[in-house]
N, C-alpha and C positions, 0 to 999 in steps of 0.2 A: 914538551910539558909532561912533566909525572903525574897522576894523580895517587893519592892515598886514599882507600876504599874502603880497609881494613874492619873502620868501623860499622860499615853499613851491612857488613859480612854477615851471615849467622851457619850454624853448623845443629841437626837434629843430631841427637845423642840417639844410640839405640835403641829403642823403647825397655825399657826395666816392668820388674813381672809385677808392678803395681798397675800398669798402663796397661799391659795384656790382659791383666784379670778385667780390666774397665772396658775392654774393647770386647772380648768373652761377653762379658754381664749385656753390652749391646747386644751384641749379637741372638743370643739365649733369651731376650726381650723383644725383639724383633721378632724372630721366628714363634716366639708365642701368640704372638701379634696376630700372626698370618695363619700360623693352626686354630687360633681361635674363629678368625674370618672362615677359615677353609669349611670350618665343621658345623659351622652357625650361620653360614647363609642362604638365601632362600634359592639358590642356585645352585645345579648339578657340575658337580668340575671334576675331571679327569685327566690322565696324562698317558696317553700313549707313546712306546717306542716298540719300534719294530712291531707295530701292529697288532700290541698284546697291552692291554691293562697295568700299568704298574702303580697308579693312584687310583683312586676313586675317593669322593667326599660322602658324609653321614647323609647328604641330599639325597645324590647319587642311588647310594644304597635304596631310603627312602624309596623313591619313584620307580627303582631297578625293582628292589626287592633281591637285589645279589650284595652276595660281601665280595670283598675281591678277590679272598682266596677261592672262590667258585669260578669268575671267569681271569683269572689272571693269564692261564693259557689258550683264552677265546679271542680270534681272528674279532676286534673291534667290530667289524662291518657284519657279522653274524648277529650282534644284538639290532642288528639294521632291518625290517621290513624288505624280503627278498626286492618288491616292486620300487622300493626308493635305494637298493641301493648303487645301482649307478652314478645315478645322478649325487650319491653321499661320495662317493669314488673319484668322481670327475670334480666335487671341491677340494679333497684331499690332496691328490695330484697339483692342482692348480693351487695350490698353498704350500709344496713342496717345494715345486718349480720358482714360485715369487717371493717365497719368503718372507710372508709377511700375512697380512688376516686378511681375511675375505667381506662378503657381505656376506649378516648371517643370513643360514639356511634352512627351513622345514622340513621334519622328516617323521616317519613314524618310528618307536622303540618299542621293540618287541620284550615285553617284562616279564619277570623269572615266572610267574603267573602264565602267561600266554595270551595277556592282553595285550593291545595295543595302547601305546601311549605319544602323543600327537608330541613333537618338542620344535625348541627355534634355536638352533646352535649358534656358536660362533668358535673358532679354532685360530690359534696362532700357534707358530714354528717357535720351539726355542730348542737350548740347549740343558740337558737333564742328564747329572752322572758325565759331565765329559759326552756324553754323544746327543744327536739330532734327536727330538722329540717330538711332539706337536703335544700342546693342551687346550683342551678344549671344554668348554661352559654352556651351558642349556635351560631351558626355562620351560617349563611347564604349560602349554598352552591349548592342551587336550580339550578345555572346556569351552575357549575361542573358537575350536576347531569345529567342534561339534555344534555349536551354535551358528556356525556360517554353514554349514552344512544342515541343518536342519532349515536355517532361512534358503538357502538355492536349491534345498529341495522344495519348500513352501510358494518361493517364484516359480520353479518350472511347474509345480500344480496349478498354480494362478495361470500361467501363460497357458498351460497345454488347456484350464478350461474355457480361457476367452479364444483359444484356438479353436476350440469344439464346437462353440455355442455360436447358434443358429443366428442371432442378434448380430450388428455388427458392434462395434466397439473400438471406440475413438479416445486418443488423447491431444489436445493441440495446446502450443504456450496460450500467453498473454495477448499472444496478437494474430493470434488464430492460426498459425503453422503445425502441418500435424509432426507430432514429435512418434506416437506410436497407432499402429490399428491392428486390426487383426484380419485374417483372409476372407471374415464375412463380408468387412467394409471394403476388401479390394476387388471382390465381385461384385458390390453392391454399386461400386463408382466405375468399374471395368479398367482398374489402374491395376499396377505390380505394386508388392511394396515397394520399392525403391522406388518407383514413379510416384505413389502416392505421401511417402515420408518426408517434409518441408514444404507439401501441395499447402495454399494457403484456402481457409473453408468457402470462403468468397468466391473461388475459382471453380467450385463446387455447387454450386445454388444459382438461378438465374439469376440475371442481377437487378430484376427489381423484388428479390427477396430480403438483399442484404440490407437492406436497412431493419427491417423487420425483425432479421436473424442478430445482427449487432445488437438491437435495445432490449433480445434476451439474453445475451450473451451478459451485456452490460449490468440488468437490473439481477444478473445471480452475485458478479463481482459485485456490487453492491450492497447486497443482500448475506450474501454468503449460504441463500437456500436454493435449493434443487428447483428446476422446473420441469417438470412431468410431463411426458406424451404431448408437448411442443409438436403442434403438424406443420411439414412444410414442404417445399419443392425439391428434391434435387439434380444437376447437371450431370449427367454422365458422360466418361469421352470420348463416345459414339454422337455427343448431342443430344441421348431421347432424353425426355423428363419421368422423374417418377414422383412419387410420395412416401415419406418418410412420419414414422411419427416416433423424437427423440425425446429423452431423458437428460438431461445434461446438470451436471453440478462441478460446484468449484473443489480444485485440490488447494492442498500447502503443503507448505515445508514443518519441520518441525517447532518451529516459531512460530509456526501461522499466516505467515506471510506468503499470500496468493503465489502459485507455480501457474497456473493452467485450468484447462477446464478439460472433465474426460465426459464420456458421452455415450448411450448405447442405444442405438439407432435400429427401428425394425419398419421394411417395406408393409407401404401399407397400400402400392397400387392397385391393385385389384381390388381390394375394399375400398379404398373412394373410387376408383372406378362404378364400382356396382351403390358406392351412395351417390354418386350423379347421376348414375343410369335409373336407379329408384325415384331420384329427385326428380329426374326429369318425364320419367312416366308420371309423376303426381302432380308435375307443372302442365307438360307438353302433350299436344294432341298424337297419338301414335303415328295417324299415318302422315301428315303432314310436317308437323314439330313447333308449329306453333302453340302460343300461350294457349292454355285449356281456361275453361271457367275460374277453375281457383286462383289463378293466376292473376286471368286477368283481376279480379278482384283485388289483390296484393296490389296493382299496379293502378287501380283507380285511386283508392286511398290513397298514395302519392299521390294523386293528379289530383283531387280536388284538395288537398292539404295546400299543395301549391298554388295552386288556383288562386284558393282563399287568401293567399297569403301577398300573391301577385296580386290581386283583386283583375286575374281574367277569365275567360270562359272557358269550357271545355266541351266538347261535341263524341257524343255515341253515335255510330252509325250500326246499322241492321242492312246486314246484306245479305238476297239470296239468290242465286244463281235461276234466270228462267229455264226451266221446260230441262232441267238434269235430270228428270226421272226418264225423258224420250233417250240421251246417252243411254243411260243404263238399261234401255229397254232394245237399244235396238243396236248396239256394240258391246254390250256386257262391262257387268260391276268393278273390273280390272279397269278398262276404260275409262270408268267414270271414277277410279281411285287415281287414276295419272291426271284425268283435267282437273280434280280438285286438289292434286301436289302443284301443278302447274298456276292454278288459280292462286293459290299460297304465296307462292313465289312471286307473282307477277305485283298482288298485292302490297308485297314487303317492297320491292323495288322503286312501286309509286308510294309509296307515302316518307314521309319525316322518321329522321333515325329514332326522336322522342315517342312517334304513336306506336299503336300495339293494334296488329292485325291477331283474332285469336278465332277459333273455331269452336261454335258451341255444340255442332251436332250436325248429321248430313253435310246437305250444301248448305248451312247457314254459319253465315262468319259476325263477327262485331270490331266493333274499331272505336279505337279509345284514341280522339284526337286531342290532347291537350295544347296549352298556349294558344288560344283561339284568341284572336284581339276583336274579332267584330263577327257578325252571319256570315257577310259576306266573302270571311277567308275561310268558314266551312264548308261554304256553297261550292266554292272555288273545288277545294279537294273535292268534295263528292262530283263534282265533273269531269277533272281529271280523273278520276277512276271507273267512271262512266266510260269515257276515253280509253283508257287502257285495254277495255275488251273490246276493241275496233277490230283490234290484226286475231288472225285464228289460236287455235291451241292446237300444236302437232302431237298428235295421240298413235301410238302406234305405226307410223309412218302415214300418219292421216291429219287431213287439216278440219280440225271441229272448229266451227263458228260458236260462241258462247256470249252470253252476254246476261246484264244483271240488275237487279232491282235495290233502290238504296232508301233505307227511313233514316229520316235526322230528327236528333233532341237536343236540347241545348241545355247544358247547364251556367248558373241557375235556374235559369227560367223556366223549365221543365221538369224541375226535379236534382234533389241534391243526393240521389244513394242511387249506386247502380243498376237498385229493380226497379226504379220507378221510371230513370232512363231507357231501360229496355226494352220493359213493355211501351211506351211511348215511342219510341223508335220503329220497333213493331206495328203498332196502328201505322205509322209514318208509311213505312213499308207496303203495309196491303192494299194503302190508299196510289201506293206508283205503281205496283202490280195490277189493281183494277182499271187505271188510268192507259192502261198499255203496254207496260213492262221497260228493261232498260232504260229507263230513271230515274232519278231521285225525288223525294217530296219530305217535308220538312212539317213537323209534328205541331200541329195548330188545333185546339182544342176548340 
């Protein structure tokens, strides 16, 4: 089978100089196109061959502050920053080699001036005149540059001063992980950084803190306000405990939306040390360590508040040691300071964790019995404590016999305030000492 094709044929005729001037007229339209882009946009574009300038745009100029008959015979990499230009050399190369663009690059341009000026290139390989070229395009980004440089110099002042400063200084997320501290805080916990970065704060405080320390953490998220000199315990990872008094408030993001909580923490143990050590001189008798006067008083008030409230009694006792001034007289005042540590103690051991042995002066003690249900569980103790000074007191590698005289007062019924108690107990007292000493007598008007 033949086929006839003939018609489906076609044949281009030459172009005639109607069609050339049309394709001209393109062309001369085009390239105005691209001179007008070249010269008017906000972008530096040049064209290197042979590693000499043979374009430059009005940008260019602009930023350079060169025309190109100035460096048309300058080695490109000379308007380069001596210090970046390797690294400009080693994209060149590797855009040679691959033909084809890179990712752009940062660099400094050294301008006809002698300023620096920060740029972000991009280059690609073409062909220009028949030979190999590379052109390349740039942007302006000197005043980015300078502002990340002005903030990472403003961070390393911030860091180098939470690095300095005496406080420690803490950042943890949302759920108490520390994200940042500083080398106060990893003396302050005996961690490394790295030990101490993702330590969670809970692992950091005994742990009958954390409750405590959660519902300030919580009512600042809450809040969104600071809470001030917060005192508290902390764990260190030796074990010992100290005292802390922080500062802590909430961060955010730029929306506001909670990040964290940072915190700046300063030891504060030797100062509560020395406010329990003061407390306890203005509670505690020195040589003993028992409750003193003042005390006991704090702790009567409980006990008849209770009292009245249980509707039960409560019992003072007046106790004083027979015949301690013969210790003191005839084994010296050292002697008679160990059997009254000794008498302290003995006391504490016999009685209920609720009552309060306290020392008002010499060998004279008081004893605040509360929860009495009847006399007869007063009586009861004040026997038992008759009892306790059966066996000796070893003084000095010596066996002292001691023993002791007890007044009872009862409340109500003798008196509802602690002086009317005492002196009443008192009488109590002188009436078991005139009776014979070593025991008790009960305050009957």
């Amino acid at each position: 089978m033949q086929i006839d094709d003939s018609k489906n044929m076609s044949f281009s005729p030459d172009p005639g100089e109607e069609e050339l001037d049309n394709y001209r007229a393109e062309l001369n339209s085009l390239a105005s196109q691209i001179t007008v882009l070249l010269e008017n946009t906000g972008v530096g574009i040049y064209i290197v061959q042979d590693s000499k300038f043979v374009y430059i745009n009005p940008f260019f100029e602009d930023l350079s502050g060169y025309k190109l008959e100035e460096i048309a015979d300058t080695c490109s990499l000379d308007l380069v920053l001596p210090d970046d230009r390797d690294a400009v050399r080693a994209m060149a190369t590797q855009i040679l080699k691959q033909q084809q663009c890179v990712t752009p690059y940062e660099y400094r341009l050294i301008k006809k001036s002698g300023d620096l000026l920060w740029v972000l290139e991009r280059v690609t390989p073409i062909e220009y005149l028949g030979r190999r070229a590379v052109i390349g395009s740039f942007m302006d980004i000197n005043e980015r540059k300078l502002l990340e440089e002005a903030l990472s110099h403003s961070e390393e002042k911030y860091r180098n001063i939470l690095e300095q400063m005496e406080d420690a200084y803490f950042e943890v997320d949302l759920k108490g992980n520390h994200t940042f501290a500083n080398r106060s805080s990893c003396r302050e916990f005996g961690y490394t950084m790295e030990e101490l970065i993702g330590i969670n704060f809970r692992k950091l405080i005994p742990e009958d803190e954390g409750d405590r320390l959660f519902a300030a953490f919580n009512e600042i998220y809450k809040s969104g306000e600071p809470i001030k000199r917060f005192e508290h315990r902390i764990l260190k990872k030796n074990g010992d405990i100290g005292y802390n008094e922080t500062t802590i408030s909430l961060f955010t993001d730029k929306q506001g939306k909670a990040m964290g909580f940072r915190g700046v923490s300063r030891d504060v143990t030797e100062r509560k040390m020395l406010e329990d050590r003061l407390t306890e001189m203005a509670t505690k008798d020195f040589l003993t360590g028992l409750p003193n006067r003042a005390l006991l008083n704090d702790r009567f008030q409980l006990a008849i508040a209770q009292a009245h409230r249980d509707s039960r009694m409560l019992a003072v006792m007046s106790l004083d040691l027979d015949r301690f001034k013969a210790v003191n007289d005839s084994m010296g005042h050292n002697a008679g300071d160990e059997l009254l540590k000794g008498v302290a103690a003995r006391l504490t051991s016999a009685l209920r964790s609720t009552d309060t042995v306290a020392r008002i002066g010499g060998d004279e003690f008081l004893l605040l019995l509360p929860e009495i249900h009847t006399l007869e569980n007063a009586i009861g103790i004040a026997n038992k404590i008759i009892s306790c000074f059966n066996q000796p007191f070893e003084i000095n590698g010596s066996n002292v016999q001691a023993s002791a005289s007890i007044g009872l007062a009862i409340c109500p019924h003798n008196g509802e305030n602690l002086e009317t108690l005492m002196n009443k107990s008192d009488a109590a007292l002188y009436q078991a000492k005139s009776a014979g000493r070593n025991q008790f007598a009960i305050y009957n008007s």
